[in-house]
ZAKOL-8504 format. One record per residue (C-alpha): x, y, z; residue in one letter. Coordinates in nm, 2 decimals. Layout:
x, y, z, r
X, Y, Z, a
...
This chain:
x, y, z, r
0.00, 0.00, 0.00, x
0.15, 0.31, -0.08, x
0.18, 0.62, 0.16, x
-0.13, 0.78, 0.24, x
0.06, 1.12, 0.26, x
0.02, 1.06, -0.13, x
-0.34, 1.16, -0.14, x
-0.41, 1.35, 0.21, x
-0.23, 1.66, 0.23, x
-0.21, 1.86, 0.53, x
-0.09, 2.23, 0.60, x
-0.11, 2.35, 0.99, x
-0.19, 2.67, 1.01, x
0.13, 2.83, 1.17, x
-0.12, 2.88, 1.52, x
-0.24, 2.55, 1.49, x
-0.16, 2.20, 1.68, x
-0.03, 1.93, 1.49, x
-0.13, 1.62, 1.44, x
-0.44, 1.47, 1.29, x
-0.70, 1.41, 1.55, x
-1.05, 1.33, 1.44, x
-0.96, 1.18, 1.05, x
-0.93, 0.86, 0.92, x
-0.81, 0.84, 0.55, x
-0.78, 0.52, 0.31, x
-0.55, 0.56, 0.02, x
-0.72, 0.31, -0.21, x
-1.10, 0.46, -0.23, x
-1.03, 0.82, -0.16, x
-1.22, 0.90, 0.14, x
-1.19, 1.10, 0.43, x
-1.44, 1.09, 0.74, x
-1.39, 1.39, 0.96, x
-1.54, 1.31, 1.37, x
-1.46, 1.65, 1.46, x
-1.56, 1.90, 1.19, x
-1.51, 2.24, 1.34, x
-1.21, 2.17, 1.49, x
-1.04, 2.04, 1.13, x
-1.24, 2.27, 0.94, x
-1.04, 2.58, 1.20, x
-0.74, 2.44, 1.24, x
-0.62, 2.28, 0.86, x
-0.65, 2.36, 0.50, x
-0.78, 1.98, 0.35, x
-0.68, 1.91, -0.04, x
-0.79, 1.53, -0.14, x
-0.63, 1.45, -0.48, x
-0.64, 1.17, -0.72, x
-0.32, 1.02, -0.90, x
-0.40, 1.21, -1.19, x
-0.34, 1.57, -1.00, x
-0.71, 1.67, -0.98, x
-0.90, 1.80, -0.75, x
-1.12, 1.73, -0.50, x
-1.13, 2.03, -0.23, x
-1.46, 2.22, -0.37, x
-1.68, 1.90, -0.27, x
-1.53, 1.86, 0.08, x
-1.55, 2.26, 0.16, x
-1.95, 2.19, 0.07, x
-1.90, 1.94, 0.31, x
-1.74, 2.16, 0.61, x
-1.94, 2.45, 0.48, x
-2.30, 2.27, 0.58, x
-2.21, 2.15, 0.89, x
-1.99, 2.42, 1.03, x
-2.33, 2.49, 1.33, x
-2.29, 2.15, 1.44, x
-2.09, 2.23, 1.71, x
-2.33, 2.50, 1.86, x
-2.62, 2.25, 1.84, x
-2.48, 1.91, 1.97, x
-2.62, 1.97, 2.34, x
-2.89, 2.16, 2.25, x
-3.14, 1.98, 2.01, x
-3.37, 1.84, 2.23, x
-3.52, 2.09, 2.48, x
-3.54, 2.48, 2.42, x
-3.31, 2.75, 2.55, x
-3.61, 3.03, 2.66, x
-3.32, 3.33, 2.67, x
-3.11, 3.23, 2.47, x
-3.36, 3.18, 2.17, x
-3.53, 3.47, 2.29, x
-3.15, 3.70, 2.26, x
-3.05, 3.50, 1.92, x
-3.41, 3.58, 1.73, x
-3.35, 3.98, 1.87, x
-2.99, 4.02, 1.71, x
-3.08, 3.83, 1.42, x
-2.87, 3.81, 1.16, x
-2.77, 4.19, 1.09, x
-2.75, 4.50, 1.26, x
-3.03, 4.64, 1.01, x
-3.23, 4.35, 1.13, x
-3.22, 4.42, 1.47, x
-3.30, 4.78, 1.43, x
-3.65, 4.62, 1.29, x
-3.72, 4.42, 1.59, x
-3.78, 4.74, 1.81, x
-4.11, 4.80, 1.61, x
-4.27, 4.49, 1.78, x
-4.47, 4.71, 2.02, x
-4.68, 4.77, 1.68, x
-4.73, 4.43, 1.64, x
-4.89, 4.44, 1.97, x
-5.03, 4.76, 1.95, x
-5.22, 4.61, 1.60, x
-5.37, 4.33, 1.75, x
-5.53, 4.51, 2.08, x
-5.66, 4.79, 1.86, x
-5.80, 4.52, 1.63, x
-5.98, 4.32, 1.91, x
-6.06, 4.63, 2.15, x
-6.10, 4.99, 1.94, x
-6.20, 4.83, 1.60, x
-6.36, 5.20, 1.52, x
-6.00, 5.31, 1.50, x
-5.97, 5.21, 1.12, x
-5.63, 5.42, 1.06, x
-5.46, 5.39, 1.33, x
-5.55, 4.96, 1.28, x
-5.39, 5.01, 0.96, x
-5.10, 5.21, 1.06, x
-4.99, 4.97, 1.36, x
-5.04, 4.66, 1.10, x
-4.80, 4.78, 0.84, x
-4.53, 4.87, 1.07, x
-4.59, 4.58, 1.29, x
-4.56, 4.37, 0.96, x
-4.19, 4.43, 0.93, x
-4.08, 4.25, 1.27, x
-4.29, 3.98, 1.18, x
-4.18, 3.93, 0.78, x
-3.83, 3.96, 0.93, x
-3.82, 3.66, 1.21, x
-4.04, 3.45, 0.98, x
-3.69, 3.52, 0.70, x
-3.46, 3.51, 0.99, x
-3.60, 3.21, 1.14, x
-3.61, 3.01, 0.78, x
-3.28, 3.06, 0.69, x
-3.17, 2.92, 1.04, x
-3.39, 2.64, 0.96, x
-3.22, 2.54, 0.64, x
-2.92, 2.53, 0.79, x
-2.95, 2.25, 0.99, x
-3.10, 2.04, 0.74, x
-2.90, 1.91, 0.40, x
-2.81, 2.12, 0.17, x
-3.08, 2.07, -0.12, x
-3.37, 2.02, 0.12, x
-3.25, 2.34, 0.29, x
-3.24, 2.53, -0.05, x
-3.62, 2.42, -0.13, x
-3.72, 2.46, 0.31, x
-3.60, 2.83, 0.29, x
-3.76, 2.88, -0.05, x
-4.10, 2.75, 0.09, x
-4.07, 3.01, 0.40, x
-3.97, 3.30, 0.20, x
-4.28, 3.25, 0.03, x
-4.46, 3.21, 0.33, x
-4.52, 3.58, 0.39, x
-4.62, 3.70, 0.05, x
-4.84, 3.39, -0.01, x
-5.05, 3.45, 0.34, x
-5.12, 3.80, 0.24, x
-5.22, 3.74, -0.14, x
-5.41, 3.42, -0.01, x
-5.63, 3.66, 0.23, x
-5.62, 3.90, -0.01, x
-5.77, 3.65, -0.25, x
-6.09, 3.50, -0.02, x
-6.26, 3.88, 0.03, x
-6.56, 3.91, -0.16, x
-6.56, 4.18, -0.45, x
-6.31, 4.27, -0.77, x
-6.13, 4.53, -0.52, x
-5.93, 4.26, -0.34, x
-5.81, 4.06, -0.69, x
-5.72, 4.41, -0.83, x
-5.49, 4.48, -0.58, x
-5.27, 4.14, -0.58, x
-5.21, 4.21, -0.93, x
-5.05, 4.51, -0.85, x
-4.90, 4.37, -0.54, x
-4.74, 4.07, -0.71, x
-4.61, 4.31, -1.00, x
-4.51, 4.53, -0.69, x
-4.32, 4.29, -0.53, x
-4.12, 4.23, -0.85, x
-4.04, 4.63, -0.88, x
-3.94, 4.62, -0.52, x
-3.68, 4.39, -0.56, x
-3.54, 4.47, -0.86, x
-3.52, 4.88, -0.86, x
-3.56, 4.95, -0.50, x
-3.38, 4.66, -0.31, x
-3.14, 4.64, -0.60, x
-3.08, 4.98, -0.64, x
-3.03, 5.02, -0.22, x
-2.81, 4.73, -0.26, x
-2.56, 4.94, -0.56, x
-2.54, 5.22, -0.35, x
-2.46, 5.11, -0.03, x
-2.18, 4.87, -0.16, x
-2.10, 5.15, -0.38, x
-2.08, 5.43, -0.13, x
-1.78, 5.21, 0.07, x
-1.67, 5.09, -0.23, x
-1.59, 5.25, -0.58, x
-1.67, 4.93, -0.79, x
-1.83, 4.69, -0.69, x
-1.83, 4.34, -0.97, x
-2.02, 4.01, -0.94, x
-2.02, 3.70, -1.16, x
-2.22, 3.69, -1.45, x
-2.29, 3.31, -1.40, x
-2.57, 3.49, -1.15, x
-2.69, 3.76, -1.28, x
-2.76, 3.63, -1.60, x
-2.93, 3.33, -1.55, x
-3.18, 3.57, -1.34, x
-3.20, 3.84, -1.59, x
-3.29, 3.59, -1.88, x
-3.56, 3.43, -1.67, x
-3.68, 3.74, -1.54, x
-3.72, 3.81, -1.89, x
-3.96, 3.53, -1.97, x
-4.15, 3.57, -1.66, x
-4.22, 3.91, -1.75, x
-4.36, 3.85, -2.12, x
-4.52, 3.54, -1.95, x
-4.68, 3.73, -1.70, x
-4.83, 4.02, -1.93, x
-4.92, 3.80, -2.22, x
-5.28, 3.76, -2.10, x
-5.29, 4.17, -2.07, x
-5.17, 4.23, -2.44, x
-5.43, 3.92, -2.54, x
-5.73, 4.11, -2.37, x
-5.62, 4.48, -2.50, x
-5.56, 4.40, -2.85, x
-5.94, 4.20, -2.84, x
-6.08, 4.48, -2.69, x
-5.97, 4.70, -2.94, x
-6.05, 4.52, -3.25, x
-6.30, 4.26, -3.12, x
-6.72, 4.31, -3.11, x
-6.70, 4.06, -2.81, x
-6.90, 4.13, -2.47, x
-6.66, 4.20, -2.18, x
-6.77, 3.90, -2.02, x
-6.67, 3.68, -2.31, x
-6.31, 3.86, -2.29, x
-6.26, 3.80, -1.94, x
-6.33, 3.50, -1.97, x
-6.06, 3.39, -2.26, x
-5.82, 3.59, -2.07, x
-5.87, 3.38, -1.74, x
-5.83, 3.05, -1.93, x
-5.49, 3.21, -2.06, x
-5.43, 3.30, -1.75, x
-5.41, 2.96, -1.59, x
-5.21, 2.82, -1.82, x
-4.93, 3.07, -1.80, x
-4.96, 2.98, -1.47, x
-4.86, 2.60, -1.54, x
-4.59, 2.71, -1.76, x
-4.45, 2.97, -1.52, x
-4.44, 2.66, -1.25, x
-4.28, 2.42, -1.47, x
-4.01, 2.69, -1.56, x
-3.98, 2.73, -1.13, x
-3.91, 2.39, -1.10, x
-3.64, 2.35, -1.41, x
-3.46, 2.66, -1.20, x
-3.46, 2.48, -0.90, x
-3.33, 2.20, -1.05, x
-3.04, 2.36, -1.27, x
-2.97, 2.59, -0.90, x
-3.01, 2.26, -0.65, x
-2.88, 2.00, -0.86, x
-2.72, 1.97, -1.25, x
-2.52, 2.30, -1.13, x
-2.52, 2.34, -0.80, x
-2.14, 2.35, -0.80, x
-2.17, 2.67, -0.97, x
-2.35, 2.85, -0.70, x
-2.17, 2.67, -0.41, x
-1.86, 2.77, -0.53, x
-1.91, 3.19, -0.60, x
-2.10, 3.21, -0.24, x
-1.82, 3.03, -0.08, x
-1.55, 3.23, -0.23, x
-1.71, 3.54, -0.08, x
-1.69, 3.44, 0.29, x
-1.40, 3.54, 0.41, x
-1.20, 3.38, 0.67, x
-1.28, 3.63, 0.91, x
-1.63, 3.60, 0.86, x
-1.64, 3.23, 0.89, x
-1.49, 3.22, 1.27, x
-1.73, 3.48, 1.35, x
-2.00, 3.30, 1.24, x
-1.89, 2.98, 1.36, x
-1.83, 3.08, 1.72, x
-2.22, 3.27, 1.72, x
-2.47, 3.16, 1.91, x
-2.77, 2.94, 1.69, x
-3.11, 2.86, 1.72, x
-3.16, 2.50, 1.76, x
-3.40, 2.26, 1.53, x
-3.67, 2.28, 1.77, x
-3.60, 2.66, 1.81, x
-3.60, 2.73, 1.45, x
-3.95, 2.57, 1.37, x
-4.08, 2.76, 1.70, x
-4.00, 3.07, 1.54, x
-4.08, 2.99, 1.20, x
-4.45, 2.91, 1.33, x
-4.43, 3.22, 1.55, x
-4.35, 3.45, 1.29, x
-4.63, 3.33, 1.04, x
-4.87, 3.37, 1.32, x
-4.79, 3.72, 1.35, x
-4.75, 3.76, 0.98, x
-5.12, 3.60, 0.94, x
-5.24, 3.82, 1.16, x
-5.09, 4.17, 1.05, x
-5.19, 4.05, 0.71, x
-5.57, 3.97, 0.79, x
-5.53, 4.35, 0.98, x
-5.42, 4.50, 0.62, x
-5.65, 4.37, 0.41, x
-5.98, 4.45, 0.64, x
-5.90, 4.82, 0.60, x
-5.85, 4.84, 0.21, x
-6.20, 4.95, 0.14, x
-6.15, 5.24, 0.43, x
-5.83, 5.33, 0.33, x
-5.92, 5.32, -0.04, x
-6.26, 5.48, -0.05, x
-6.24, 5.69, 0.28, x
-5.89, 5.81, 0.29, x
-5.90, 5.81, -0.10, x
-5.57, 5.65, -0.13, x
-5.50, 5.49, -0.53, x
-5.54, 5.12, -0.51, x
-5.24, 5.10, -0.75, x
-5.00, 5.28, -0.48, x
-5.12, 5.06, -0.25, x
-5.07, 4.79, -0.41, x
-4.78, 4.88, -0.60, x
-4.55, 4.99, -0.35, x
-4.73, 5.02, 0.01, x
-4.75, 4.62, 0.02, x
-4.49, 4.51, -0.12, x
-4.20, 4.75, 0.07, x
-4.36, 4.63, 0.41, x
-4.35, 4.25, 0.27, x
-4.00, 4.25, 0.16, x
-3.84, 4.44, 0.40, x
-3.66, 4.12, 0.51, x
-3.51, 4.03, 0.24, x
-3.39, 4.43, 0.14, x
-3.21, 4.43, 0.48, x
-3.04, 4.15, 0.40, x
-2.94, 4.18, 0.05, x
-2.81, 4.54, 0.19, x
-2.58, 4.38, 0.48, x
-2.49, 4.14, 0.21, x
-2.35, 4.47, -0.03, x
-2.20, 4.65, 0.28, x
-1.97, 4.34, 0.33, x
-1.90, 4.36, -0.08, x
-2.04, 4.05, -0.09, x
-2.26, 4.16, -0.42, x
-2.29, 3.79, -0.53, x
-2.49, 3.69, -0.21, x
-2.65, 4.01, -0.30, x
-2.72, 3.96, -0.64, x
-2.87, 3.58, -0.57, x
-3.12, 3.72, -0.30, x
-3.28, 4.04, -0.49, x
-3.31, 3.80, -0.80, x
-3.37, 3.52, -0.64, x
-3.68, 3.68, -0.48, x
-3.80, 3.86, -0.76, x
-3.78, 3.51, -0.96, x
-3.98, 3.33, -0.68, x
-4.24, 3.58, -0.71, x
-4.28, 3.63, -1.07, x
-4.21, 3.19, -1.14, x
-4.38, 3.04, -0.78, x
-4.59, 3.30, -0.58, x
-4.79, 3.41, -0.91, x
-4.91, 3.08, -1.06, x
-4.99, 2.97, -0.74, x
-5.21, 3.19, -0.60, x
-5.37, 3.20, -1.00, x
-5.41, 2.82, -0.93, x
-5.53, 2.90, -0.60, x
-5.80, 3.10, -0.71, x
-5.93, 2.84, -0.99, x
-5.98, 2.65, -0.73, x
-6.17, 2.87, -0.49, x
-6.36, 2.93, -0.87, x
-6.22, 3.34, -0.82, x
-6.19, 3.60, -1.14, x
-5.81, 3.56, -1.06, x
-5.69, 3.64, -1.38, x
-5.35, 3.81, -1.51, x
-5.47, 4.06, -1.64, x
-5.29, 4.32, -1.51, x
-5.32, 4.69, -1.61, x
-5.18, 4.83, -1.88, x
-4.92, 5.12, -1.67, x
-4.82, 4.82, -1.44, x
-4.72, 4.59, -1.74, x
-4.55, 4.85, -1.91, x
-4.37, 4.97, -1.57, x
-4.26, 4.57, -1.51, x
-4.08, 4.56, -1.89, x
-3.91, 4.87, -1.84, x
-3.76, 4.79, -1.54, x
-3.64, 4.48, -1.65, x
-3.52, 4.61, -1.95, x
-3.32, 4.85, -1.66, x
-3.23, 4.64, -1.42, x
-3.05, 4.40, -1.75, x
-2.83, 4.69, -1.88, x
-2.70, 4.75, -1.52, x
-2.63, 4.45, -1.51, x
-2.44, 4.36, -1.81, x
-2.10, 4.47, -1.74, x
-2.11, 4.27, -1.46, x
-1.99, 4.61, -1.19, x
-2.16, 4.85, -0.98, x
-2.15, 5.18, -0.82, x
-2.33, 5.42, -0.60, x
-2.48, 5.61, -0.94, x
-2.62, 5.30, -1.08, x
-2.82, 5.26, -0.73, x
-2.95, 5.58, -0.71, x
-3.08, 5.59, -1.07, x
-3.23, 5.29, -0.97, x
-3.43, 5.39, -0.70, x
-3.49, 5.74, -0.89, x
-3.68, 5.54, -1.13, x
-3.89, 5.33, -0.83, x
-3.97, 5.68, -0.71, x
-4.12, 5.79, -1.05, x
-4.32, 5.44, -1.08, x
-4.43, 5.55, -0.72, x
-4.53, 5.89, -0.80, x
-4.71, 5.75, -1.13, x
-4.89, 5.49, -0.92, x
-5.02, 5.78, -0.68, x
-5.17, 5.96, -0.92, x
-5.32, 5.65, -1.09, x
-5.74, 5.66, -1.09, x
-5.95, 5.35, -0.94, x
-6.15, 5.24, -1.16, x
-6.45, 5.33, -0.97, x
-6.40, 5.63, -1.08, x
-6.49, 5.55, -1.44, x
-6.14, 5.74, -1.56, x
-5.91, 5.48, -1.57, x
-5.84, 5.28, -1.91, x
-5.85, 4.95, -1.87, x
-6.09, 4.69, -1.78, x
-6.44, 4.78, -1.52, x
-6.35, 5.15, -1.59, x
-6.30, 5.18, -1.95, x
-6.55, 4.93, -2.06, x
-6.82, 5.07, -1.80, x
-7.00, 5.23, -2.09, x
-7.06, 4.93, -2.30, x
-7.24, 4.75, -2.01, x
């Protein structure tokens, strides 16, 4: 047999111990088996090789990467650690994060006024979109902990599942209210949420990183795989809008004959935009996972990788507990928001499209737009880059034919037919978003005329009519007159 040194190399650290405590190696079949993880993964740099020179180091870094918490949760997985899991979920996992956790008295403040002064309709309202962003927050917070402890593709698709969670409760109750005003606005919050992420969150994202840093670059390996499907989302998604515009114009059908074609369309988009979710998951989790594993790694420094190492974690049991802690809340601040539409709407005369368009969707994503901005402070702008797409992808691919599916089923008018000015907003800022994109840097200028442009869509979207009011052009108010 020859020498195992052959195969397993080891370099100590110059403040390391020697010796090789913890591994067994076998020279013949290549494996290593590693009884103490954190202490290997601290102290030595591991290279397996093959007798042809390659390579082996990326798959066992995966390995040491996933299981680096062990160590914090080998005593703890069985009973729960009241302030301790009460001091992790507070510090969360930035500063930015924490800051949000002081507006839980809002929470609170929500649910009283709810139960005990429901004639206070605004101040209801108020307390409920502030006292969302706590809640969105430990329900991300608390997901991403969970999909740590599990394996790595079951944790990509557990934390996918829970990052849905908060948009999908409020465009589910959204969806069960009775009248046209509820389905109206979740087309404009789903289109929101897209707009959010890419101009807003994105642009935030350039000019923080860009502000501590002149140039900022990222790998194109991410941003293009997200801009081309963001792409095809975004024709998918308005293709039932141009189908019922151009009949409309040229067409001597009823309206009711229109609709109806367009929610047929509508539902199988819906099936296509699925399928296309789960070929991405696919290509991300498994044909080339390496791909992804291997930029997100790169980026964590060794700094960063003691730090987080030695901080405190929630445990299994923990993680769920919050998880199902922060829905609740999330549930309820969402059930909160949506009983005061028609007040805030027809009372306070408020635009359901800036409601819609940006009030809902900033208060929904605020989790992820902290992070993806911690993320850019750290010039980590791949990270970055795979959370702002990421979520706008999950939105426009997973969120939007499910709750289309989810109305067919609950026989709803849920149709995507969306209005003209949001459709035409959504292509432009793609078509933004891609050129920023393309030569694969960033700056502070880039982010502002970003955000610029979300301010514009914001200001357009205030000034939008309701349709009630018989002057917009699409749809119950333009077609009023022919009924």
């Amino acid at each position: 047999m020859a020498n195992p040194s052959d195969s397993l190399r080891l370099w100590p650290k110059p403040d390391s111990h020697s010796g090789l405590s913890g591994i067994q190696y076998h020279y013949e079949t290549r494996w290593v088996e590693c009884r103490e993880l954190p202490r290997v993964h601290e102290d030595y740099d591991v290279e397996l090789q093959d007798t042809s020179g390659g390579s082996d180091t990326s798959r066992l870094n995966n390995d040491y990467h996933h299981n680096e918490y062990d160590a914090h949760v080998k005593t703890s997985k069985a009973f729960i650690r009241p302030w301790t899991f009460l001091s992790i979920c507070w510090k969360s996992s930035s500063r930015g994060s924490m800051m949000t956790n002081s507006l839980w008295p809002f929470t609170i403040a929500a649910i009283v006024l709810h139960y005990y002064f429901d004639e206070h309709q605004l101040w209801i309202f108020v307390t409920a979109y502030i006292g969302m962003v706590p809640a969105a927050n430990l329900v991300g917070f608390s997901g991403h902990q969970l999909a740590r402890k599990l394996n790595p593709t079951l944790g990509i698709l557990v934390e996918t599942a829970i990052g849905s969670c908060v948009e999908l409760i409020l465009l589910c109750v959204l969806i069960i209210q009775p009248g046209n005003m509820s389905i109206r606005v979740i087309r404009a919050v789903i289109l929101g949420s897209i707009l959010a992420n890419l101009l807003l969150c994105l642009g935030l994202c350039f000019f923080v990183g860009g502000i501590f840093y002149p140039n900022q670059s990222f790998h194109v390996a991410i941003s293009e795989v997200a801009c081309n499907l963001m792409l095809v989302a975004g024709m998918g998604l308005i293709i039932p809008s141009v189908f019922y515009n151009s009949l409309s114009l040229s067409s001597t059908r009823s309206i009711n004959y229109l609709d109806e074609r367009a929610l047929r369309l509508s539902r199988v988009v819906a099936v296509v935009l699925l399928a296309a979710f789960f070929a991405y998951l696919w290509f991300q989790t498994r044909s080339h996972s390496g791909i992804y594993q291997d930029l997100l790694q790169t980026e964590d420094t060794p700094e960063e990788r003691r730090r987080n190492k030695h901080k405190a974690q929630l445990t299994l049991v923990e993680s769920i507990l919050a998880v199902m802690a922060g829905i609740t809340f999330v549930s309820f601040m969402a059930v909160f928001l949506v009983q005061q539409i028609e007040y805030i709407v027809i009372d306070r005369h408020l635009s359901e499209e800036f409601k819609g368009l940006i009030l809902v969707p900033v208060v929904e994503k605020i989790s992820e737009h902290l992070t993806a901005m911690h993320k850019a402070h750290q010039n980590q702008m791949n990270y970055a880059l795979a959370q702002v797409l990421g979520s706008s992808i999950q939105t426009a691919l997973l969120n939007t034919p499910l709750i289309v599916l989810i109305g067919w089923a609950l026989d709803k008018n849920m149709s995507l037919n969306f209005e003209i000015f949001d459709a035409a907003m959504l292509l432009l800022a793609i078509i933004v978003v891609g050129s920023f994109l393309r030569d694969e840097k960033s700056d502070y200028l880039e982010g502002m005329l970003s955000v610029f442009v979300y301010l514009l869509i914001a200001v357009g979207a205030y000034y939008y009519p309701n349709p009630e009011s018989g002057e917009s052009g699409h749809r119950e108010g333009a077609h009023s007159s022919d009924r």
